[in-house]
Every structure is written in C-alpha cells, then in structure tokens.
C-alpha positions as CSV (number, residue, x, y, z in Angstrom):
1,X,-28.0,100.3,82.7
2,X,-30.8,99.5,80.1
3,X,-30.8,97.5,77.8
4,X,-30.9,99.8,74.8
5,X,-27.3,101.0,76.2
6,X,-26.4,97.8,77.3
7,X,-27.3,97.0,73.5
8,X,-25.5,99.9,72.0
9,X,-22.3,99.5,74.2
10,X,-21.8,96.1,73.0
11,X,-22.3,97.2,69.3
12,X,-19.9,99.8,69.9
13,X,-17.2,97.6,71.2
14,X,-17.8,95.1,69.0
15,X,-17.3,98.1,66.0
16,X,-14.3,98.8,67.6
17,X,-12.8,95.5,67.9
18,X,-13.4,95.3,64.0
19,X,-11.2,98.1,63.2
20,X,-7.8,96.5,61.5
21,X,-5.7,98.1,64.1
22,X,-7.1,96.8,66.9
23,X,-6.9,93.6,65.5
24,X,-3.3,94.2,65.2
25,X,-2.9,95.5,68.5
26,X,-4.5,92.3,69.9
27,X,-3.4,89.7,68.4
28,X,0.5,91.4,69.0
29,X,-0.2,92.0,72.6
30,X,-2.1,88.3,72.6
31,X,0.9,86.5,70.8
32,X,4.0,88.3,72.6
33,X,2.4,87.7,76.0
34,X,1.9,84.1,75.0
35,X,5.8,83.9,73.8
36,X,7.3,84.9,77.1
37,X,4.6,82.9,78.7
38,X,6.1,80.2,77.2
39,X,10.1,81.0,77.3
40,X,9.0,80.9,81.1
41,X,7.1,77.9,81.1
42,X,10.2,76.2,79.2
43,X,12.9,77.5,81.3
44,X,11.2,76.3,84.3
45,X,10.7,73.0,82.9
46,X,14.5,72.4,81.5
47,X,15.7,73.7,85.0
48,X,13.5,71.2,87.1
49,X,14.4,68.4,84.0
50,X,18.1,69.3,83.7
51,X,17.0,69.4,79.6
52,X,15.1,70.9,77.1
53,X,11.9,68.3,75.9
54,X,11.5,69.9,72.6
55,X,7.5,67.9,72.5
56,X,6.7,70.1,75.9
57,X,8.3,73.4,74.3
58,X,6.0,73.1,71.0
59,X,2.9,72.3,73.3
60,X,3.3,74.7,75.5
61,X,4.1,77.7,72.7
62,X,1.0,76.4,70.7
63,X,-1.2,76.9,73.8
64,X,0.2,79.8,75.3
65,X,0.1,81.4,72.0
66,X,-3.4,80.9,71.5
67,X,-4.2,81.4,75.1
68,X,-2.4,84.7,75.0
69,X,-4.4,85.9,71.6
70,X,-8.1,84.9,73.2
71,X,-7.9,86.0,76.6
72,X,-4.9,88.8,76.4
73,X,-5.9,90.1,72.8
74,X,-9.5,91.7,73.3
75,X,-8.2,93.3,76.0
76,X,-5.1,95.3,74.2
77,X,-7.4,95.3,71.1
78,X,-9.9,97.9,73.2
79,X,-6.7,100.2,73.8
80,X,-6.5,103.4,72.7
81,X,-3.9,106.3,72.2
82,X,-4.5,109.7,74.0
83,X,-5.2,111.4,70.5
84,X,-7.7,108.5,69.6
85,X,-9.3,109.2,72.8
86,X,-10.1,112.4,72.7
87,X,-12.1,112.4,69.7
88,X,-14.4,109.4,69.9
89,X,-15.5,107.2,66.3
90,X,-18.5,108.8,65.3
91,X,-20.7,105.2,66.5
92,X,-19.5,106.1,70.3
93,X,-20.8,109.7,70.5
94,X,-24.2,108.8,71.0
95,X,-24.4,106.3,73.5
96,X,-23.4,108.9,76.7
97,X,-26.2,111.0,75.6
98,X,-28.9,108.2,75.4
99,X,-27.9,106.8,78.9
C-alpha cells in the first residue's frame, strides 16, 4: 500500500469515527462490554471471598469500563449497517479508485 492510500485510509476512518453515531455505537458497545466484564470479575471474586468487597467492585467497574470504551469502542465504532454499507460516505469513494 502507499502512502498516499495509507494516508487517505487513515483520514477516512478517522472521518468515520467522528460521526456522532459511531461515537455512540462505541462508547455503548465499549461501556456494556466493560459492565459484564465486571459483573464477572465481581462474581468470581465474592465466590472465591465468600463476600462482596464493595472497594474491589468500584475498581474493577471503573477500569473495565474504561478498558472496555478504549480498546472495545473503536472497534464497534467502525461498524456499519447493510444499508450504510452499500452506499459509502462520499470521503470513502475515492480511495479504491486511487489504490
């Protein structure tokens, strides 16, 4: 790949990731991953403890949270519906043409 494509790829996912509904998308998809992440995390912890440590459960929901929103949220934020699929934004129409 070149680096003009390489350069125009980038801007169009970075266009993309702008858009308010994929923010949405992400940081949904980042946040709910990160909640059941931690319901997990905390269920495994009071069944090994015998209790619920209630310092632990805040920790781990503030981390998995976050976690969830920067590593899980780009990724459902670059999702797309068939229908938005099939007709590209108007900045991604050029790039397979200039490759």
């Amino acid at each position: 790949m070149t680096a003009l494509a390489h350069s125009q790829l980038l801007r169009s996912l970075l266009a993309r990731l702008r858009e308010p509904a994929a923010l949405r998308r992400g940081v949904m998809a980042g946040a709910a991953w990160g909640i059941a992440l931690a319901a997990g995390l905390t269920a495994l912890s009071a069944w090994q403890c015998g209790g619920i440590c209630l310092d632990e459960t805040a920790w781990l929901g503030i981390t998995s949270v976050g976690t969830g929103i920067l590593a899980i949220g780009p990724v459902a934020a670059l999702g797309r519906t068939q229908a938005q699929a099939r007709t590209p934004p108007s900045s991604d129409r050029s790039i397979a043409s200039q490759v």
